[in-house]
N, C-alpha and C positions, 0 to 999 in steps of 0.2 A: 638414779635407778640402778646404774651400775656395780654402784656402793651396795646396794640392798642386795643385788643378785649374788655378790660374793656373799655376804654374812651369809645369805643362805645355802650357798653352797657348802663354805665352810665351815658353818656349826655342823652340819650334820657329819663332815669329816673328822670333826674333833669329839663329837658327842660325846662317846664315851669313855673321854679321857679328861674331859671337861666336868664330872658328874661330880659332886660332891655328898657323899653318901655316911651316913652311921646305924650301928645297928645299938638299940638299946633295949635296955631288959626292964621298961617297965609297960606294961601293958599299955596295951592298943588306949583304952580313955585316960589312963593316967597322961600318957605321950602325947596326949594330943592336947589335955588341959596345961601340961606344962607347957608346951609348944606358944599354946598361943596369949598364955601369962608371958611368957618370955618377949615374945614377939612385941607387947604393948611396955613391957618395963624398960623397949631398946625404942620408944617413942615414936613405932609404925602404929597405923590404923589397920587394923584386919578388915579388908572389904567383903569377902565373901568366905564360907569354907564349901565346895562342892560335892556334892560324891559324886564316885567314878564307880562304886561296886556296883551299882544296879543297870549299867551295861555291860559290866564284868560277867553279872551273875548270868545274863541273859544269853554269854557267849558262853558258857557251862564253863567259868570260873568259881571256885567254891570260897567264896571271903564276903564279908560285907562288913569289912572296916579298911577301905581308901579311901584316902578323901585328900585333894589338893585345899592347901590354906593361901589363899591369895591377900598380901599384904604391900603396904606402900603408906609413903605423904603425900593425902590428894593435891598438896599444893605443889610438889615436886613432879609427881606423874602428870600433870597438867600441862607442866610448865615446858617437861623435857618431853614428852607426845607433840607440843609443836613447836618445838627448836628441831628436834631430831623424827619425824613420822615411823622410819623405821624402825625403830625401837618401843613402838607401841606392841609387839609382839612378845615383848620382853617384863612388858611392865602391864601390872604392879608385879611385885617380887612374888615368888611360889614356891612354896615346899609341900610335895607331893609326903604323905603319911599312910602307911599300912602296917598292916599289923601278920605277921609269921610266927604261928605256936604262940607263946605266950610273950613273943618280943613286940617291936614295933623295929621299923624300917622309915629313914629317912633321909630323904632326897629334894636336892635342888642342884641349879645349874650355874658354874662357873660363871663371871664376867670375862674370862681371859680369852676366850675367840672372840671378844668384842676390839679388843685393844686396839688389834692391829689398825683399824677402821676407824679410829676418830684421834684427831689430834689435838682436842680441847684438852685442856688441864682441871675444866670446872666439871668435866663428863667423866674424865678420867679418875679423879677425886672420890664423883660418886659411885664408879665401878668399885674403888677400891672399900670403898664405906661398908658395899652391900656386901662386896663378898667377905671383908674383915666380921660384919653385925654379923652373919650368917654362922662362920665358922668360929668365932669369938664372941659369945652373945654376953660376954658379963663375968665375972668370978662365981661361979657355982650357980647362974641363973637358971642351966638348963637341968641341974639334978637330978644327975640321971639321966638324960636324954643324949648329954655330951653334946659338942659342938656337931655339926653337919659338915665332914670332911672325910 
């Protein structure tokens, strides 16, 4: 529990330094189709994509293209939700997607305030995985969309 109450403290003192962000100039549906072609050709499963506009729109935000893509290996997210419980907050992987003017905006969350906190090599391995797929999806996978850094 102790373990848990730090991550939480300290992600949110790292937040935003921890963000991994790109801005890309292809529209809000192009970025999202390459998004999640990319996603499946680095062999995740897309489990869900959500919107967030329609309680954006409701707080008098003017957009209706966010949408988080939440992705992962359900055999891995299974497996590490009960080796590790804490880390169910974490998984499956997510990259929040909006669209400004005619770009698109994209964002997900470092592994590196997890570091400090686990001393496995097989967790550590996969921190490094996620955030290398995320930031390096491939030679030219993301076209256009560029890596997420």
């Amino acid at each position: 529990m102790k373990k848990y109450i730090a991550m939480l403290l300290l992600s949110h003192a790292l937040a935003a330094e921890d963000l991994l962000m790109v801005r890309s100039q292809l529209s809000f549906p192009e970025a999202m189709t390459v998004l999640q072609q990319t996603i499946r050709e680095n062999g995740y499963h897309i489990s869900r994509v959500q919107r967030i506009d329609i309680g954006l729109t409701r707080s008098g935000y003017k957009t209706d293209k966010y949408r988080v893509v939440f992705f992962g290996d359900l055999a891995e997210i299974r497996k590490l939700s009960k080796q590790y419980p804490e880390l169910i907050a974490y998984l499956p992987l997510k990259i929040a997607i909006f669209a400004e003017n005619d770009e698109s905006i994209l964002l997900s969350s470092s592994f590196k305030h997890l570091r400090p906190f686990y001393s496995s090599g097989d967790l550590l391995a996969n921190f490094d995985r996620w955030q290398s797929d995320i930031e390096n999806p491939g030679a030219g996978a993301y076209r256009g969309v560029a890596a997420v850094s």
